[in-house]
C-alpha positions, -999 to 999 in steps of 0.1 A, spaced: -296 353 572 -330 345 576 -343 313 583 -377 301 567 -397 271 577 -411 249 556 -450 237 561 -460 204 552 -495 216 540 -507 212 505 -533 242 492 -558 232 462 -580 257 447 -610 238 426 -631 259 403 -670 251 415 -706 264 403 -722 246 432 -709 252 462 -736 233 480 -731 206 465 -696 202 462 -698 207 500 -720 180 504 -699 158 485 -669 168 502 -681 161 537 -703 134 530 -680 107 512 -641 121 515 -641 129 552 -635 170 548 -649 193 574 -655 232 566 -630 254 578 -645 288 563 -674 295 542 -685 328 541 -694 359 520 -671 383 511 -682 415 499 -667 440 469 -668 468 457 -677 451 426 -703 427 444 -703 393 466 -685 361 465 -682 330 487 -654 321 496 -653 281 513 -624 263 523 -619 224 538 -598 206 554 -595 170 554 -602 152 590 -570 128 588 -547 152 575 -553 184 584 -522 201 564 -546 191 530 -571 218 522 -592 230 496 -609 262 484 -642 259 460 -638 291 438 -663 309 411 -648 309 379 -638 347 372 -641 340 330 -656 319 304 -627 302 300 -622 294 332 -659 278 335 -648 260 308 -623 242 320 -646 230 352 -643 189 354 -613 191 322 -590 165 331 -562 190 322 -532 159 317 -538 145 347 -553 112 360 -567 122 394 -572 153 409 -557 142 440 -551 106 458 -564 107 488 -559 78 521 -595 66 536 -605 41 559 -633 14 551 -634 15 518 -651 -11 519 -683 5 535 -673 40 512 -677 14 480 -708 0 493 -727 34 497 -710 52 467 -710 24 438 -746 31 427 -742 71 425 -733 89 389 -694 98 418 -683 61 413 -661 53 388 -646 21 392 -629 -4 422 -594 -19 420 -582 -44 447 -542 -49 444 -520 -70 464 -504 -39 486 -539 -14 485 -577 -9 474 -587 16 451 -616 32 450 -621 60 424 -648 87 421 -657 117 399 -666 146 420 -700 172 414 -674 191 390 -664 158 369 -624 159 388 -613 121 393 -604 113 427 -587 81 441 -592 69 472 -567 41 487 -565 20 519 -537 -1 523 -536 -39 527 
């Protein structure tokens, strides 16, 4: 019988037409670091391919992808049920507030008895919470 192990690591793929900037975003204000981003060549033509990890847990990583269809650029930013894309635990959100509450990303700011909120709208319109706890 074989045994399998299970990896704590959660794998996101987000459709992007910017790269650049959702790269920018990603590093600047939610603390990822680039883990690949290069081109990959077809027979059919190019594509980038970039992938992130996030600097306090490294098992949560995301992969900017082209749409492949009009439907699928479509659906870029729909909220598609859900409330936020991801949650995500930051430090100083305080100072992350500060520097983000003036930009088209921030959303709104929640102080609760047990945690802070802090939620954003990425480049691609996806809602994002970030939380510190009390």
């Amino acid at each position: 019988m074989k045994k399998f192990h299970i990896l704590n690591s959660i794998n996101m793929g987000i459709f992007c037409l910017n790269f650049d900037e959702a790269k920018k975003f990603y590093i600047d204000h939610l603390g990822f670091f680039v883990t690949m981003d290069s081109i990959i060549q077809f027979d059919s033509g190019t594509s980038r391919r970039l992938t992130m990890a996030h600097e306090y847990n490294k098992n949560f990583s995301i992969e900017f992808m082209h749409p492949s269809s009009i439907e699928q650029a479509n659906r870029i930013g729909a909220k598609g049920g859900t409330i936020n894309l991801f949650n995500l635990p930051t430090r100083n959100i305080d100072a992350l507030k500060e520097r983000l509450e003036k930009t088209a990303f921030f959303i709104d700011y929640v102080e609760a008895p047990y945690a802070s909120f802090l939620n954003l709208e990425d480049p691609m319109g996806n809602n994002i919470c970030l939380y510190e706890p009390c």
